[in-house]
C-alpha positions in Angstrom: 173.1 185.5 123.0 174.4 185.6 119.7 177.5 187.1 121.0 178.1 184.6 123.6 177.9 182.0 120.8 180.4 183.6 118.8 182.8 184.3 121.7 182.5 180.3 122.4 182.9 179.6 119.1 186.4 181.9 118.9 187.5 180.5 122.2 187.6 177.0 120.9 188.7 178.1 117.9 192.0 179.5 119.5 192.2 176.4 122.2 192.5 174.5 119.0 194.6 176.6 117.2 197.2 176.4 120.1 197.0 172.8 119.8 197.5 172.1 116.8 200.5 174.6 117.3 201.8 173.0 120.3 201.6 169.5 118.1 203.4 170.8 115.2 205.9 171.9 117.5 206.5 168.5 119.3 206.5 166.4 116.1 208.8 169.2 114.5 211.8 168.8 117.5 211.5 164.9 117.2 212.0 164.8 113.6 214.7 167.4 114.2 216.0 164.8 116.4 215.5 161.7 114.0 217.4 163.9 111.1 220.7 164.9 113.5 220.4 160.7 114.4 220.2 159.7 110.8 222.6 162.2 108.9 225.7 161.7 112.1 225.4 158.0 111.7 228.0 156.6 113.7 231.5 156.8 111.6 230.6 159.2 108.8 230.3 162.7 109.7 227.4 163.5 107.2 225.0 161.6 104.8 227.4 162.8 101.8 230.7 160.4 103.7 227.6 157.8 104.7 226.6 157.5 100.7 230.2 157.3 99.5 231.3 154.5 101.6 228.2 152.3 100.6 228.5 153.6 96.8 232.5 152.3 97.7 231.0 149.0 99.2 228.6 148.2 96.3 231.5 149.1 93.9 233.7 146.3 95.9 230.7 143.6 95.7 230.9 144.3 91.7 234.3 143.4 91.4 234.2 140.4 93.5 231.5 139.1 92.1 232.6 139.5 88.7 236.3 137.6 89.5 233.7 135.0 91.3 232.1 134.5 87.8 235.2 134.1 85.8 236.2 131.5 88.3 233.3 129.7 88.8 233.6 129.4 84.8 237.4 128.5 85.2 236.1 125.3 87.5 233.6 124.6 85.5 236.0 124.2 81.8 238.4 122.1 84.4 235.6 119.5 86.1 234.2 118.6 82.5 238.0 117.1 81.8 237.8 115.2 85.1 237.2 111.9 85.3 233.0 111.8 85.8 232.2 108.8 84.9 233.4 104.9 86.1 232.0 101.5 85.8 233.4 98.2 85.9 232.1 95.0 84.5 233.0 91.4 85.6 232.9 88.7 83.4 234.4 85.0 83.0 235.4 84.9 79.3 236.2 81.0 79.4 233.3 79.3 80.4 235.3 76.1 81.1 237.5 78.0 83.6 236.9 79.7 87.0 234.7 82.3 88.4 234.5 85.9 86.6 238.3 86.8 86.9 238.1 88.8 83.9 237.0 92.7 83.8 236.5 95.7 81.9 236.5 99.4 83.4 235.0 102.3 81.7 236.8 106.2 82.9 235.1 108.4 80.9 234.7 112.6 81.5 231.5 114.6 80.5 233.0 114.9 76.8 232.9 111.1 76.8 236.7 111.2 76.3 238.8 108.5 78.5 240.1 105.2 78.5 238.6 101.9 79.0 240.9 99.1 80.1 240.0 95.3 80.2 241.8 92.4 81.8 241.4 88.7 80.7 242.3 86.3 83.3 242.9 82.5 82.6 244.9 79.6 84.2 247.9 80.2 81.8 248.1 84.4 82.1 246.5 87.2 82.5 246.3 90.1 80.1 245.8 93.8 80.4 244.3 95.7 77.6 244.1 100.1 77.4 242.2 101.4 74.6 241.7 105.3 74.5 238.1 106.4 74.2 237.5 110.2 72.1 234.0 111.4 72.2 232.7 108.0 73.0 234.6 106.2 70.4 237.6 103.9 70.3 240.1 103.6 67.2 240.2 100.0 68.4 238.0 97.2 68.3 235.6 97.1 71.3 234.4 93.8 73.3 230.5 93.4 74.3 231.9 93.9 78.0 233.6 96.9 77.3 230.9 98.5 75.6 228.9 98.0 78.5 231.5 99.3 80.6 231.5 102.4 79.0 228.0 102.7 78.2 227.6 102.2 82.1 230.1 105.2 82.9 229.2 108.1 80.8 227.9 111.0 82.7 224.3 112.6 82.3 
């Protein structure tokens, strides 16, 4: 009896031993097959040409990112001399004449450097008035409407 066991016990020892043979074997030719896929590609003719064109593409992306940087701070220099900021007040400086004829107009950039230029209207003339604004400031005198003006237009 003791025998039969043990030739039972052998012969599913080998059945399982085959299996695990014929397994390897399978999952050996498909990763075989997933390898020759994945080093071939589809343009390079090995891994080694597939690495150097991506290292190539990366290297590529560098440089344009780094020209995108230098313009991007190149725009950035330029847009805080534009013009940012504008506001215009309306105001009747003769209070025994007409409607509110008269304004004053703030153009300022983000340095607060600009102009603001006022125009006083009345039944006789009208005058026109530019006064250069530096860092928020004007060597000239400033009216209450064209402080407003340009307290209204600078930029946040």
């Amino acid at each position: 009896m003791n025998i039969k066991l043990d030739s039972v016990f052998l012969l599913v020892f080998f059945v399982f031993t085959g299996i695990a043979i014929l397994v390897g074997a399978v999952w050996m030719v498909m990763t075989e097959k997933r390898l020759k896929r994945f080093f071939l590609g589809k343009k390079a003719k090995d891994l080694e040409d597939t690495i150097e064109i991506l290292e190539k593409n990366i290297n590529d992306l560098k440089d344009a990112k780094i020209k995108i940087e230098k313009e991007i701070t190149e725009i950035n220099k330029k847009l805080r001399k534009s013009v940012r900021g504008l506001e215009t007040i309306r105001f009747n400086p003769f209070p025994d004449q007409g409607s509110n004829q008269s304004f004053a107009m703030g153009i300022l950039n983000e340095d607060k450097d600009g102009v603001v230029i006022s125009s006083l209207y009345s039944r006789e003339r009208m005058s026109i008035f530019a006064k250069p604004i530096k860092n928020g400031k004007s060597e000239y005198e400033l009216t209450d409407e064209e402080k407003e003006a340009l307290k209204k237009a600078e930029v946040n």
